[in-house]
Structures are given as C-alpha cells and as structure tokens.
PDBQT receptor file of N, H, CA, C and O in Angstrom, charges set to zero:
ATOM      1  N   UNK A   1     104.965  96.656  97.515  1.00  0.00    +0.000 N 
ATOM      2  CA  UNK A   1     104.785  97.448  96.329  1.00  0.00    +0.000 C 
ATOM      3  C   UNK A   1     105.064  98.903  96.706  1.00  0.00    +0.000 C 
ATOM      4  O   UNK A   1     104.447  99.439  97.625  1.00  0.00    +0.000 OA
ATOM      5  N   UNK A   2     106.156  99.646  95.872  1.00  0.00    +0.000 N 
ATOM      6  H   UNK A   2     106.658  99.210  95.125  1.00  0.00    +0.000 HD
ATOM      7  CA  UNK A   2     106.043 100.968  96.344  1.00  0.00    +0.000 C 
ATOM      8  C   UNK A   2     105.131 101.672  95.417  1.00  0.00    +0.000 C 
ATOM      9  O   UNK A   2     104.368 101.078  94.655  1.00  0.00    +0.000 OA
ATOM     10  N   UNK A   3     105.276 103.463  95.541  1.00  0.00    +0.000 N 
ATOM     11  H   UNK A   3     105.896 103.945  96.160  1.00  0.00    +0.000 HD
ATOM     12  CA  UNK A   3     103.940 104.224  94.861  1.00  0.00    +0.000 C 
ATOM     13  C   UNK A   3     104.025 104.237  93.579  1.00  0.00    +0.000 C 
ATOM     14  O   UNK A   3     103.107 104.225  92.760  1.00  0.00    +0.000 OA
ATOM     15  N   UNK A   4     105.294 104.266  93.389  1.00  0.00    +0.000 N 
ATOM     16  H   UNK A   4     106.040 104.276  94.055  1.00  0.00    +0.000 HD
ATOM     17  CA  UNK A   4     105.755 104.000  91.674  1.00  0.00    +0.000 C 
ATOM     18  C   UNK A   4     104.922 102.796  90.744  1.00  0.00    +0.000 C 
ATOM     19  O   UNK A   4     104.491 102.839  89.592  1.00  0.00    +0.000 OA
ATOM     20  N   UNK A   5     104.905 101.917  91.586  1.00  0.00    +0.000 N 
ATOM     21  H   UNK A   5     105.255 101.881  92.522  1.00  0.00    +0.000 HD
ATOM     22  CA  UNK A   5     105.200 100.720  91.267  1.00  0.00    +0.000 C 
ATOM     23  C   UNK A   5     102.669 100.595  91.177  1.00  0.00    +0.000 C 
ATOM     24  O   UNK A   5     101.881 100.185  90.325  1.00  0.00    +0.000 OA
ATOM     25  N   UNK A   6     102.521 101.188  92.505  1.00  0.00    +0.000 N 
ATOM     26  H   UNK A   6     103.162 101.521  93.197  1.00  0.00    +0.000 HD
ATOM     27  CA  UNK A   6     101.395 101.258  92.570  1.00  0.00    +0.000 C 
ATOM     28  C   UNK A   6     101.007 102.419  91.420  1.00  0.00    +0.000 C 
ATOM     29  O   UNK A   6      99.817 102.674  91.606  1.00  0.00    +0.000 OA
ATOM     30  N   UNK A   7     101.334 102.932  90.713  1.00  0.00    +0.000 N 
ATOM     31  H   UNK A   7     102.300 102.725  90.562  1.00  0.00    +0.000 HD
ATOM     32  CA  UNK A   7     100.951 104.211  89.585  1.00  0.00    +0.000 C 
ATOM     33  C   UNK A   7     100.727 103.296  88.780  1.00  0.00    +0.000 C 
ATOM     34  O   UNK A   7      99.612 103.126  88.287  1.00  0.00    +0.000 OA
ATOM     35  N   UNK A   8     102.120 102.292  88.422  1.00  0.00    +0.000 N 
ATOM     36  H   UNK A   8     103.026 102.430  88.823  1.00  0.00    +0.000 HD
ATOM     37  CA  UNK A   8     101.994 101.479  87.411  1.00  0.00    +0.000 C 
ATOM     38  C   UNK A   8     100.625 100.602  87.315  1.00  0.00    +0.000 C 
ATOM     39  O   UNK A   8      99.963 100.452  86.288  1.00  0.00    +0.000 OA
ATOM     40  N   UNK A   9     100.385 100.144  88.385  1.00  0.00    +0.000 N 
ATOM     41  H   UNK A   9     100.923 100.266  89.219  1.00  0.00    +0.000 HD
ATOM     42  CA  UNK A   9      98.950  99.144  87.939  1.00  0.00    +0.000 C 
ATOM     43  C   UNK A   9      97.683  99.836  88.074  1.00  0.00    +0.000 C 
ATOM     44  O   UNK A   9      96.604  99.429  87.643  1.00  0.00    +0.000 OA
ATOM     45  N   UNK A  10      97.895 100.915  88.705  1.00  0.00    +0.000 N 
ATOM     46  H   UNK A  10      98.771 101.247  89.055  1.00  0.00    +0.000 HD
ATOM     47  CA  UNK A  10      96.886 101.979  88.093  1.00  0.00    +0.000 C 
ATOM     48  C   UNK A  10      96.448 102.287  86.723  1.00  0.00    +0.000 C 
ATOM     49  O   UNK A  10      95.304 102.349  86.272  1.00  0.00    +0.000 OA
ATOM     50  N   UNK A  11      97.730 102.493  86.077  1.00  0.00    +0.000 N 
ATOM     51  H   UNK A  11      98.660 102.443  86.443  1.00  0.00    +0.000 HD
ATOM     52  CA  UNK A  11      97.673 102.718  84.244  1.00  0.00    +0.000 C 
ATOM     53  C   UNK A  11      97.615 101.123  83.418  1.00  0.00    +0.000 C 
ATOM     54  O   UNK A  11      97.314 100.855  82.255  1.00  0.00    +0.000 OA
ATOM     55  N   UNK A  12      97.976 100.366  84.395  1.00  0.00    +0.000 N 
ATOM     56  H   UNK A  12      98.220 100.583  85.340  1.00  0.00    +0.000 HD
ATOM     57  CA  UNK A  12      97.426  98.927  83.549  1.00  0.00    +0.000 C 
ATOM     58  C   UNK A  12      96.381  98.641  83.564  1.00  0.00    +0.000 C 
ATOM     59  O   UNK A  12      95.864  98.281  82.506  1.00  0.00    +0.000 OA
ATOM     60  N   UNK A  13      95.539  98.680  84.895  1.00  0.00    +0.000 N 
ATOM     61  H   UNK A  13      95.959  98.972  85.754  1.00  0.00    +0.000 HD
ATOM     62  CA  UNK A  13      93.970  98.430  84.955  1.00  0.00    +0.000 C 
ATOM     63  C   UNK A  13      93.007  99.325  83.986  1.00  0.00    +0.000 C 
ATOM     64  O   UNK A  13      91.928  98.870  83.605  1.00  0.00    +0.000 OA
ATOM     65  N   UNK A  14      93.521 100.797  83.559  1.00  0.00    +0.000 N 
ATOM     66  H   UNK A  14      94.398 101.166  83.869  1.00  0.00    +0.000 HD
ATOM     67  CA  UNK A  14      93.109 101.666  82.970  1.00  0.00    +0.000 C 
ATOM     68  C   UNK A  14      92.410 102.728  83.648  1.00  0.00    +0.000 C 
ATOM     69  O   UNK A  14      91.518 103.512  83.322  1.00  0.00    +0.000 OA
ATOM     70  N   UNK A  15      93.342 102.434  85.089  1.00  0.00    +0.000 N 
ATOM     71  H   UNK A  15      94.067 101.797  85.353  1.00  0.00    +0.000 HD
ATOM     72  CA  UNK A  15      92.467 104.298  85.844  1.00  0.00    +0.000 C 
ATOM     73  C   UNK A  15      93.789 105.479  85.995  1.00  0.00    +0.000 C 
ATOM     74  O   UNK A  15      94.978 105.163  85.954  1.00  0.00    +0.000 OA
ATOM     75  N   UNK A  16      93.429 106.455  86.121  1.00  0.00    +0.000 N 
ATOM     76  H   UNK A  16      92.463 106.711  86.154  1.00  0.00    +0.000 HD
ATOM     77  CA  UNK A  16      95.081 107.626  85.581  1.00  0.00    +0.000 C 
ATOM     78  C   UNK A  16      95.787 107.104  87.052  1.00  0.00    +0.000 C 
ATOM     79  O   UNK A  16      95.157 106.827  88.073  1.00  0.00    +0.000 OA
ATOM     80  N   UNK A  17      96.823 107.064  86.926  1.00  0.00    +0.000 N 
ATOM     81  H   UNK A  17      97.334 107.289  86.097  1.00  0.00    +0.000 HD
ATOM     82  CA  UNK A  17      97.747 106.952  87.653  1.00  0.00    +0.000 C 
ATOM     83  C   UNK A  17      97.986 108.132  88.413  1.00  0.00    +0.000 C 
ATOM     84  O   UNK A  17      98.728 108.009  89.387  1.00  0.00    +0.000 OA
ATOM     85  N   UNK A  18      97.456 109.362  88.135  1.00  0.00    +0.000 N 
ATOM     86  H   UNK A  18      96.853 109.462  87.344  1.00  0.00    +0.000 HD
ATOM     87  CA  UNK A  18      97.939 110.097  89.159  1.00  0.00    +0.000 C 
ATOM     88  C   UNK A  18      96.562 110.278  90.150  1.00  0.00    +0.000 C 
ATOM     89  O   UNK A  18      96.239 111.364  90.632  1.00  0.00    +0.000 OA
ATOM     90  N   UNK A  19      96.008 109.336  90.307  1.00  0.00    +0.000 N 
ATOM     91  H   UNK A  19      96.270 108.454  89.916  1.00  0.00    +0.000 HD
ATOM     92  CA  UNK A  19      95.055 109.328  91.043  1.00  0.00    +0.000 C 
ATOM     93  C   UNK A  19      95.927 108.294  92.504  1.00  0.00    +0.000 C 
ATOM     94  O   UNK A  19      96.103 108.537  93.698  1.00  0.00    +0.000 OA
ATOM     95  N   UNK A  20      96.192 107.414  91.831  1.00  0.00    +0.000 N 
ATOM     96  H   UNK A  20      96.049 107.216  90.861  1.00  0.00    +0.000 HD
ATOM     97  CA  UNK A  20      97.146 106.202  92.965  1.00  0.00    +0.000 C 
ATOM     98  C   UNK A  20      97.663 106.967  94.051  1.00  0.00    +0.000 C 
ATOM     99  O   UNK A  20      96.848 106.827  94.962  1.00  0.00    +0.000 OA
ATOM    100  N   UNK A  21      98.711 107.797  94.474  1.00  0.00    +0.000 N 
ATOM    101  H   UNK A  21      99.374 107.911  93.734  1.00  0.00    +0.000 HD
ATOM    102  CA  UNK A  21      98.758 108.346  95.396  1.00  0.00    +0.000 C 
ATOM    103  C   UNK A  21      97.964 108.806  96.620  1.00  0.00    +0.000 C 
ATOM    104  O   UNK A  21      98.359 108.733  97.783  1.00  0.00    +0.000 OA
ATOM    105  N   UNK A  22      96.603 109.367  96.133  1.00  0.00    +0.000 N 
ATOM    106  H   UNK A  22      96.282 109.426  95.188  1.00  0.00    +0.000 HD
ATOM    107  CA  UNK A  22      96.089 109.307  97.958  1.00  0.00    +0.000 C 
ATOM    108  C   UNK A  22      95.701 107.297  98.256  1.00  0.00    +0.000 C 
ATOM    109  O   UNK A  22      95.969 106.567  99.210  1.00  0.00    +0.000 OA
ATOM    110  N   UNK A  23      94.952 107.012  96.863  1.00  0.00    +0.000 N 
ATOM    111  H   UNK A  23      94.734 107.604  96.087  1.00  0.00    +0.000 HD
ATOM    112  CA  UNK A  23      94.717 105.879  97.240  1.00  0.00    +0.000 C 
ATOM    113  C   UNK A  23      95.810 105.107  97.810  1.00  0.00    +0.000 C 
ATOM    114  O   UNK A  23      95.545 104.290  98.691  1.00  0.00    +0.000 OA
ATOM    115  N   UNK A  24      96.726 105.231  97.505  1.00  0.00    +0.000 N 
ATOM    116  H   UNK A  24      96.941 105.895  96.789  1.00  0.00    +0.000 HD
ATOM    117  CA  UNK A  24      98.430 104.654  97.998  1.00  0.00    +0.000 C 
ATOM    118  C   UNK A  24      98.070 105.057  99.345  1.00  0.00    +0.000 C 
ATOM    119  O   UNK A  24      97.375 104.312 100.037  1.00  0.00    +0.000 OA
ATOM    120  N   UNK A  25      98.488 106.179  99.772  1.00  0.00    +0.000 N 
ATOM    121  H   UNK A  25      99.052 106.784  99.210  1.00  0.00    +0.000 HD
ATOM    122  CA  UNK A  25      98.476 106.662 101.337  1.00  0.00    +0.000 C 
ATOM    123  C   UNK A  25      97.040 106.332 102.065  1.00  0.00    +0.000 C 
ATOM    124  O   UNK A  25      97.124 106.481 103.284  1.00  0.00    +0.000 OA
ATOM    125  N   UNK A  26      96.013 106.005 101.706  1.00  0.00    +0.000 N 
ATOM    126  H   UNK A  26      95.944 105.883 100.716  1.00  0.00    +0.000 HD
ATOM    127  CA  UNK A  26      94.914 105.873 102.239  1.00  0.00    +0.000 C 
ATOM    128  C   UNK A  26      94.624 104.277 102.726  1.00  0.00    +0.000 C 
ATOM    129  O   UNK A  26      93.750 103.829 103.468  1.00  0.00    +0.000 OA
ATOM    130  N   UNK A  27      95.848 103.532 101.913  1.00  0.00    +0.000 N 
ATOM    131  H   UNK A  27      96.558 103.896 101.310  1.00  0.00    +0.000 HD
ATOM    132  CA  UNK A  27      95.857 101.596 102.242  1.00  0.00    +0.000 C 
ATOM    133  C   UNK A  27      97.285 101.836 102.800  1.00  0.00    +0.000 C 
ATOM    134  O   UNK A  27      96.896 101.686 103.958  1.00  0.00    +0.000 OA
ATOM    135  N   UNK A  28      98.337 102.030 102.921  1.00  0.00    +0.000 N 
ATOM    136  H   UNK A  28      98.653 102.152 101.980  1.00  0.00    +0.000 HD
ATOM    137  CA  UNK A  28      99.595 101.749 103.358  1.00  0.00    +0.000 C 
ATOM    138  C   UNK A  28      99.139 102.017 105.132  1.00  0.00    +0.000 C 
ATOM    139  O   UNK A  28      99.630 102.914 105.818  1.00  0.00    +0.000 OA
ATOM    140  N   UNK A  29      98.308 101.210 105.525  1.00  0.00    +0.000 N 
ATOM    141  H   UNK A  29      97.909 100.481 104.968  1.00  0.00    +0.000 HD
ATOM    142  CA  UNK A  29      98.038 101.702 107.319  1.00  0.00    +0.000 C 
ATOM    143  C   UNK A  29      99.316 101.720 107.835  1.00  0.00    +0.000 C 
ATOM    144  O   UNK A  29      99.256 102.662 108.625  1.00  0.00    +0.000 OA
ATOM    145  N   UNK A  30     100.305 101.327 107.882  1.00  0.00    +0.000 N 
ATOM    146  H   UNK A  30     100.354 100.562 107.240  1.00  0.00    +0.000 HD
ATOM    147  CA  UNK A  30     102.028 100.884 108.545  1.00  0.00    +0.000 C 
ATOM    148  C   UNK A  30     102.245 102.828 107.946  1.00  0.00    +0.000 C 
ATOM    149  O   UNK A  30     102.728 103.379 108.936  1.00  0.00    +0.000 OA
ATOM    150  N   UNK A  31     102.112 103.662 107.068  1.00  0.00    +0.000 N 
ATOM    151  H   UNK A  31     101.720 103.215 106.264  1.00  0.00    +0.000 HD
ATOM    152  CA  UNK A  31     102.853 104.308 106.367  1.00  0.00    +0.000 C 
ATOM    153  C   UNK A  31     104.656 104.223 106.568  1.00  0.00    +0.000 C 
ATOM    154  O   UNK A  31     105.580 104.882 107.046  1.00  0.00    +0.000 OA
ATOM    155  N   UNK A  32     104.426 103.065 105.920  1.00  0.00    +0.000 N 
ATOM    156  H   UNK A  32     103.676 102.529 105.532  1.00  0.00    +0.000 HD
ATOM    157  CA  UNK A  32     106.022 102.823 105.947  1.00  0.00    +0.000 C 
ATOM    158  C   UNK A  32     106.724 103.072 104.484  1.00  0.00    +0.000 C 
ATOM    159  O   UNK A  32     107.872 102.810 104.127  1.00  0.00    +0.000 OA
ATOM    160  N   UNK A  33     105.460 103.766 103.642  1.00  0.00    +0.000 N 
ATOM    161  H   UNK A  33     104.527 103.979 103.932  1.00  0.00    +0.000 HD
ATOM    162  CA  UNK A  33     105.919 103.816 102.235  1.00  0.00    +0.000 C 
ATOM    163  C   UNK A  33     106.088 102.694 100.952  1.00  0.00    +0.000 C 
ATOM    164  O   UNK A  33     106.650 102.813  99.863  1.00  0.00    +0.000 OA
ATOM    165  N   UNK A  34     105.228 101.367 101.673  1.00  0.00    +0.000 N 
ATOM    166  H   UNK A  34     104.772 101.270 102.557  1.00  0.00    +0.000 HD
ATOM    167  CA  UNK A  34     105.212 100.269 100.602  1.00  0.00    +0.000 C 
ATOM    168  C   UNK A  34     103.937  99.471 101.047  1.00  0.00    +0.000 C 
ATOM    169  O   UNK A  34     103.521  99.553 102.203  1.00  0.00    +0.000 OA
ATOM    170  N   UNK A  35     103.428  98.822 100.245  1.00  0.00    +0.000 N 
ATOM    171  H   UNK A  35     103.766  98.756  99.307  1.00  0.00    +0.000 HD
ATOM    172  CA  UNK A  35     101.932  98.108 100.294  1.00  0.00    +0.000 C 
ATOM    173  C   UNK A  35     102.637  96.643 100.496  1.00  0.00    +0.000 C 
ATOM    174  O   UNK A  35     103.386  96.051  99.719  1.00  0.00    +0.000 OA
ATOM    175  N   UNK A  36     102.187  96.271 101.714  1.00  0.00    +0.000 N 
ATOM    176  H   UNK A  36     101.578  96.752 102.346  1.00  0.00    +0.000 HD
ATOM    177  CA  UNK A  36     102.338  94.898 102.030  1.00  0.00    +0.000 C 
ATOM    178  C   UNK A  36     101.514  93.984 101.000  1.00  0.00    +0.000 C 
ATOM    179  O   UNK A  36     100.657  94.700 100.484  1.00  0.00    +0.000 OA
ATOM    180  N   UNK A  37     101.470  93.112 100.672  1.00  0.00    +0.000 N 
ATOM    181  H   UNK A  37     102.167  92.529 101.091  1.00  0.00    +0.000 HD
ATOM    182  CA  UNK A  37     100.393  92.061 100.792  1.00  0.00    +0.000 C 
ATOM    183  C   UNK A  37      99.206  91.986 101.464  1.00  0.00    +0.000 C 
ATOM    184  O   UNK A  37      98.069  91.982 100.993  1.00  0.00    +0.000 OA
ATOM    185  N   UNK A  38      99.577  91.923 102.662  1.00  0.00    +0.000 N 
ATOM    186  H   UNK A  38     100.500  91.926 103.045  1.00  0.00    +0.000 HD
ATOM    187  CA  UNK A  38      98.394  91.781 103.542  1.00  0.00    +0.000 C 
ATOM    188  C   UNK A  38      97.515  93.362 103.118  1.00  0.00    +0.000 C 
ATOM    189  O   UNK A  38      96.391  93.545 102.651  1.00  0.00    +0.000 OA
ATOM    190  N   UNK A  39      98.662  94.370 103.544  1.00  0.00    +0.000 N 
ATOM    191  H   UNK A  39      99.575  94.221 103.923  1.00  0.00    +0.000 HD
ATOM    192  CA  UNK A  39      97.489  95.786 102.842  1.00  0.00    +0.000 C 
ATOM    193  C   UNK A  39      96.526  95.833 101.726  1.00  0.00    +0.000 C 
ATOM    194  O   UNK A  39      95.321  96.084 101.747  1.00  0.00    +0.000 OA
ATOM    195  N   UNK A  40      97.338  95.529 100.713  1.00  0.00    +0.000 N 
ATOM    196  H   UNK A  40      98.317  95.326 100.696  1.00  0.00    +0.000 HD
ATOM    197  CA  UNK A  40      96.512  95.461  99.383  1.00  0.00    +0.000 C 
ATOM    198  C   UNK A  40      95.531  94.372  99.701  1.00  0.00    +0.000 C 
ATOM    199  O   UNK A  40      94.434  94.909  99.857  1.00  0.00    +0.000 OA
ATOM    200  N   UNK A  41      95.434  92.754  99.904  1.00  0.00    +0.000 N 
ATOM    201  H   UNK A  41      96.325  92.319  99.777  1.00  0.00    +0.000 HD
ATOM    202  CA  UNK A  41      94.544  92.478 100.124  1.00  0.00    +0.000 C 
ATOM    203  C   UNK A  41      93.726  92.901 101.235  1.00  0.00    +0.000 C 
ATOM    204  O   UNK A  41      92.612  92.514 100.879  1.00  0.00    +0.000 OA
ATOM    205  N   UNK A  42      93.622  93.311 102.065  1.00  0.00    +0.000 N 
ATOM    206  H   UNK A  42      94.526  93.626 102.354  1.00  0.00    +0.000 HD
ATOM    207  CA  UNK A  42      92.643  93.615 102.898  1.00  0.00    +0.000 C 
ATOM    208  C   UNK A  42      92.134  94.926 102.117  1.00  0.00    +0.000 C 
ATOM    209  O   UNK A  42      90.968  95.011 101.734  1.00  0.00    +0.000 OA
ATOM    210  N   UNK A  43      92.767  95.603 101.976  1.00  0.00    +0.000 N 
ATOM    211  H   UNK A  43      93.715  95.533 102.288  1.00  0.00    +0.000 HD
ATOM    212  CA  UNK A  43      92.143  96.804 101.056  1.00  0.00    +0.000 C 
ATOM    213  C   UNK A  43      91.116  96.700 100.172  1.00  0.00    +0.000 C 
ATOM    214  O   UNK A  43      90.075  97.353 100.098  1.00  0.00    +0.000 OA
ATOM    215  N   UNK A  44      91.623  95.593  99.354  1.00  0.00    +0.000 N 
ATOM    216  H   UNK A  44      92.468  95.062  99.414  1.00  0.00    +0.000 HD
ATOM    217  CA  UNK A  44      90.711  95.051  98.154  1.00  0.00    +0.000 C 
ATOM    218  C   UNK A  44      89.554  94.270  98.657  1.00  0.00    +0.000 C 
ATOM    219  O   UNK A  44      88.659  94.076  97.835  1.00  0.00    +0.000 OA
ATOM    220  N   UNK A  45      89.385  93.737  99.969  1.00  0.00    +0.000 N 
ATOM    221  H   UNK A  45      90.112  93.894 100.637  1.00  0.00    +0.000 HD
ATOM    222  CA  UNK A  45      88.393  92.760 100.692  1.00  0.00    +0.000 C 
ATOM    223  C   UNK A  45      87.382  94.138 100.986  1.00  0.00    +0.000 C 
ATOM    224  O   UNK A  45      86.307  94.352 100.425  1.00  0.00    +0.000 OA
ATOM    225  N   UNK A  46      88.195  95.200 102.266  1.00  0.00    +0.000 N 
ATOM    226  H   UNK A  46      89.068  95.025 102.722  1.00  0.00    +0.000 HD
ATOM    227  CA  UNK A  46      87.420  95.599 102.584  1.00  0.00    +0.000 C 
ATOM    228  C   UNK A  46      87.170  96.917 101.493  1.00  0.00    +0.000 C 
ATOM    229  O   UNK A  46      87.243  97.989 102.093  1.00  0.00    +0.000 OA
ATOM    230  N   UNK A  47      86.921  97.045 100.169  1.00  0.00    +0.000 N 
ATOM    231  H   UNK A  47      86.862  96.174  99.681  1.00  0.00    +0.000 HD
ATOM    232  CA  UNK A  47      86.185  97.497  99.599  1.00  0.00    +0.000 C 
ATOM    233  C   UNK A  47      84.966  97.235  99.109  1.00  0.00    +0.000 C 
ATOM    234  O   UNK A  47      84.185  98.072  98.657  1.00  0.00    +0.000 OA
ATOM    235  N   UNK A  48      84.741  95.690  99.224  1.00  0.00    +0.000 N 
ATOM    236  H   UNK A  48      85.376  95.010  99.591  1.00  0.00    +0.000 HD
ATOM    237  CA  UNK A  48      83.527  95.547  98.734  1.00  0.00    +0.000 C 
ATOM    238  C   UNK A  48      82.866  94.790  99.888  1.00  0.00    +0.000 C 
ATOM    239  O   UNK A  48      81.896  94.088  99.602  1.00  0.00    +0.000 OA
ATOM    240  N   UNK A  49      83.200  94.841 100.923  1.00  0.00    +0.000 N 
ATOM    241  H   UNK A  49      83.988  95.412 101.155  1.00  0.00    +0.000 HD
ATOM    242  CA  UNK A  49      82.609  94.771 102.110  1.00  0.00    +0.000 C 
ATOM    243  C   UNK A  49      82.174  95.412 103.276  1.00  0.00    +0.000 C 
ATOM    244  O   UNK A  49      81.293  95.193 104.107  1.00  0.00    +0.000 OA
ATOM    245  N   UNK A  50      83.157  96.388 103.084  1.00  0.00    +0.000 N 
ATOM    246  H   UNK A  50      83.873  96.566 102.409  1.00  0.00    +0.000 HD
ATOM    247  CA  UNK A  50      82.592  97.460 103.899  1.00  0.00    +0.000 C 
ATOM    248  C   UNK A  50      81.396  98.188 104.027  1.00  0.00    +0.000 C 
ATOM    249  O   UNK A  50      80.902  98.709 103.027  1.00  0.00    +0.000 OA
ATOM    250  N   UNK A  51      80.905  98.284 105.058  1.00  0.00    +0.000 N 
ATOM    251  H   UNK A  51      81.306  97.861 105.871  1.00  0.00    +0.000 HD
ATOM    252  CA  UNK A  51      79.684  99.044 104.924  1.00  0.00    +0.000 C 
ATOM    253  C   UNK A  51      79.988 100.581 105.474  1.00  0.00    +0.000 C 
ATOM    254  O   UNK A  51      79.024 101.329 105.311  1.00  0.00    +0.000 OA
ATOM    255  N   UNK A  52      81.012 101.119 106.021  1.00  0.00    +0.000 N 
ATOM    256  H   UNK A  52      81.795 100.512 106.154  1.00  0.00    +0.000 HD
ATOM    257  CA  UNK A  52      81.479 102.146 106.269  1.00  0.00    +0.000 C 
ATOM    258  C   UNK A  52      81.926 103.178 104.988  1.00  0.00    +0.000 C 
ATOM    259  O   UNK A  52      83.092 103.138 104.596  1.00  0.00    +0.000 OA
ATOM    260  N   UNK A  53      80.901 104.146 104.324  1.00  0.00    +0.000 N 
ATOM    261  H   UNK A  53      79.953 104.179 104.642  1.00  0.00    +0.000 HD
ATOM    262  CA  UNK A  53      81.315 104.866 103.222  1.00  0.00    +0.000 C 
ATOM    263  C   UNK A  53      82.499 105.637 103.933  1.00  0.00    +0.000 C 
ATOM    264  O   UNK A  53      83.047 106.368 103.109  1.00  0.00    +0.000 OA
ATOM    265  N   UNK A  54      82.909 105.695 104.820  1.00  0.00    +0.000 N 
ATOM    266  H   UNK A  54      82.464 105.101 105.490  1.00  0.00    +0.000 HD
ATOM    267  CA  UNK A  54      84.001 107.080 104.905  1.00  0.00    +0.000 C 
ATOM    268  C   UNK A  54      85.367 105.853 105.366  1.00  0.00    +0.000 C 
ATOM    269  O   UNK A  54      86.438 106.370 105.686  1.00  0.00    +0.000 OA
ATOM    270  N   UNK A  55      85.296 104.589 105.378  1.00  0.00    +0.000 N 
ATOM    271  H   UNK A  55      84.426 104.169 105.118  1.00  0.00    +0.000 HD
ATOM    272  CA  UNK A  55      86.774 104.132 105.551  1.00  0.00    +0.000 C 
ATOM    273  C   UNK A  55      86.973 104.520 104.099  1.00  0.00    +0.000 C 
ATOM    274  O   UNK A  55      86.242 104.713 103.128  1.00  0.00    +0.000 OA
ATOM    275  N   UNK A  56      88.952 104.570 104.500  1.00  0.00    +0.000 N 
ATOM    276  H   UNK A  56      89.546 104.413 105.290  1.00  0.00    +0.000 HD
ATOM    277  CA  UNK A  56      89.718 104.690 103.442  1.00  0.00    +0.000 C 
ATOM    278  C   UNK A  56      89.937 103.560 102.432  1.00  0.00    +0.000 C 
ATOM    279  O   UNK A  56      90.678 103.948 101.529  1.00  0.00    +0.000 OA
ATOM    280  N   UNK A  57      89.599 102.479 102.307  1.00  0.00    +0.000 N 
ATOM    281  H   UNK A  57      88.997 102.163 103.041  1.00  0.00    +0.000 HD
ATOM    282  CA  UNK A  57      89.329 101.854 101.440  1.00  0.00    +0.000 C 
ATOM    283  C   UNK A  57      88.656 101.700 100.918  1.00  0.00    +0.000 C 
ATOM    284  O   UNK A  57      88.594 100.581 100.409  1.00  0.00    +0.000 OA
ATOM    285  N   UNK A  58      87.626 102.676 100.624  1.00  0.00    +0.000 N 
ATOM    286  H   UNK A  58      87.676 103.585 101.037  1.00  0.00    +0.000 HD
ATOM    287  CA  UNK A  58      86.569 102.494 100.065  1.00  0.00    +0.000 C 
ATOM    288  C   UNK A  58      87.480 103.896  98.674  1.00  0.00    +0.000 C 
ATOM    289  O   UNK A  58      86.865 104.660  97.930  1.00  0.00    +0.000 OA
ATOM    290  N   UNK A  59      88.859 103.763  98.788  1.00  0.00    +0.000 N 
ATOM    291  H   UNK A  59      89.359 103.142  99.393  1.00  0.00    +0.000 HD
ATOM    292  CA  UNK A  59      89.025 104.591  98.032  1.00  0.00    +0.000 C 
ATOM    293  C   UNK A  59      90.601 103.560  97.077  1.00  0.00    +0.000 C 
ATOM    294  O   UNK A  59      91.607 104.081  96.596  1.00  0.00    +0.000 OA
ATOM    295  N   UNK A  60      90.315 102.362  97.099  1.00  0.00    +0.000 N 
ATOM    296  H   UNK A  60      89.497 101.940  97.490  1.00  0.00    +0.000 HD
ATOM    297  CA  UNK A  60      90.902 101.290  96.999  1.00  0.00    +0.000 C 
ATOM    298  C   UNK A  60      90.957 101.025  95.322  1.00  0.00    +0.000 C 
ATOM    299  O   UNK A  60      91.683 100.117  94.918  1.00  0.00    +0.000 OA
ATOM    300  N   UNK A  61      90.106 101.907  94.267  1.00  0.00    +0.000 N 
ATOM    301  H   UNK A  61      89.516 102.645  94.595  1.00  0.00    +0.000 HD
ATOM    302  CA  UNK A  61      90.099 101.771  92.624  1.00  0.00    +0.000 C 
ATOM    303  C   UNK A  61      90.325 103.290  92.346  1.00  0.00    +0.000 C 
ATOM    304  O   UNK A  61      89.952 103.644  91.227  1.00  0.00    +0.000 OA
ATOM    305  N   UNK A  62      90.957 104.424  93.283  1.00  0.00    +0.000 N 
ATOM    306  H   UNK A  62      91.259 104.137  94.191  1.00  0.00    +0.000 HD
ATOM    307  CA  UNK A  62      91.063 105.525  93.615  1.00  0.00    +0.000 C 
ATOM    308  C   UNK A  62      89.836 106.729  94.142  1.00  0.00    +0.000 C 
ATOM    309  O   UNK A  62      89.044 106.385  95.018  1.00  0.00    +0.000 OA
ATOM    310  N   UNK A  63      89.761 108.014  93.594  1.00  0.00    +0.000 N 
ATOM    311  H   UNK A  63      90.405 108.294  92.881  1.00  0.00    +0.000 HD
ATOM    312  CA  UNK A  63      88.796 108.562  94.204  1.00  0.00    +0.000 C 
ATOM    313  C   UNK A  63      87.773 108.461  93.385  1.00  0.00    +0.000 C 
ATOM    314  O   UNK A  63      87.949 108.494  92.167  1.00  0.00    +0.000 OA
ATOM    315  N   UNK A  64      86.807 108.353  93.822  1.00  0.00    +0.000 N 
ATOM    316  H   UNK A  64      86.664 108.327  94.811  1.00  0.00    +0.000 HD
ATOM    317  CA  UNK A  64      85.173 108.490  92.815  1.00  0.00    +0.000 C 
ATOM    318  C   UNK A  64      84.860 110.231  92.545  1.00  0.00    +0.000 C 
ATOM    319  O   UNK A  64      84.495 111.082  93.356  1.00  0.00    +0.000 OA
ATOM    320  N   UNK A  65      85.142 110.341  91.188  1.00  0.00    +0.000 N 
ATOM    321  H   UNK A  65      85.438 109.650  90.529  1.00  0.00    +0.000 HD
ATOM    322  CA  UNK A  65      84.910 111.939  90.944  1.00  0.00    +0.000 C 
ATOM    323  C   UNK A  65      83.654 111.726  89.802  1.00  0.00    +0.000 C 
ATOM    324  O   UNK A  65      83.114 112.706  89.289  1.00  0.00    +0.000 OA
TER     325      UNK A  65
C-alpha cells in the first residue's frame, strides 16, 4: 500500500487523511515507502497489544489529539 493509497482508507474509515502520513512513516519499519502486509498487520496486532505507550504503533488509527 503506498501513502496515497494509505490517505485513502484513512478518509474511508472516517479519520482526516492528513493525519495518515506520520502514521504511514511510523508502521512502514522497511521505510521503503509502501506498507507490506505483514506491516499493516502487525501494526494493527501490535496496537491493541502493546503495552509499550511510546511504540509507534500505538499510532496505528493516527495521532490521538
């Protein structure tokens, strides 16, 4: 998935899309500029498993403001 593409399901789920970007860069661990599979799911696992408030996936539905 690239960031474009990640904006987009940002504005489908109903959170602003211009939030997607750090969250984009904060799961792409490779920064190779596209969300694997494996990224996004582990991203999405370790958000609601993590017990670490400062990993970056805990920024995985974007930032909490």
């Amino acid at each position: 998935m690239l960031k474009d593409e990640f904006e987009l399901f940002f504005d489908i789920i109903g959170l602003d899309p211009k939030m997607a970007g750090p969250t984009f860069e904060a799961i792409d661990t490779n920064h190779d500029g596209q969300l694997s599979l494996d990224e996004f799911v582990t991203a999405g696992v370790d958000f609601f498993t993590s017990e670490d408030e400062n990993s970056p996936t805990k920024l995985f539905w974007g930032p909490l403001v």
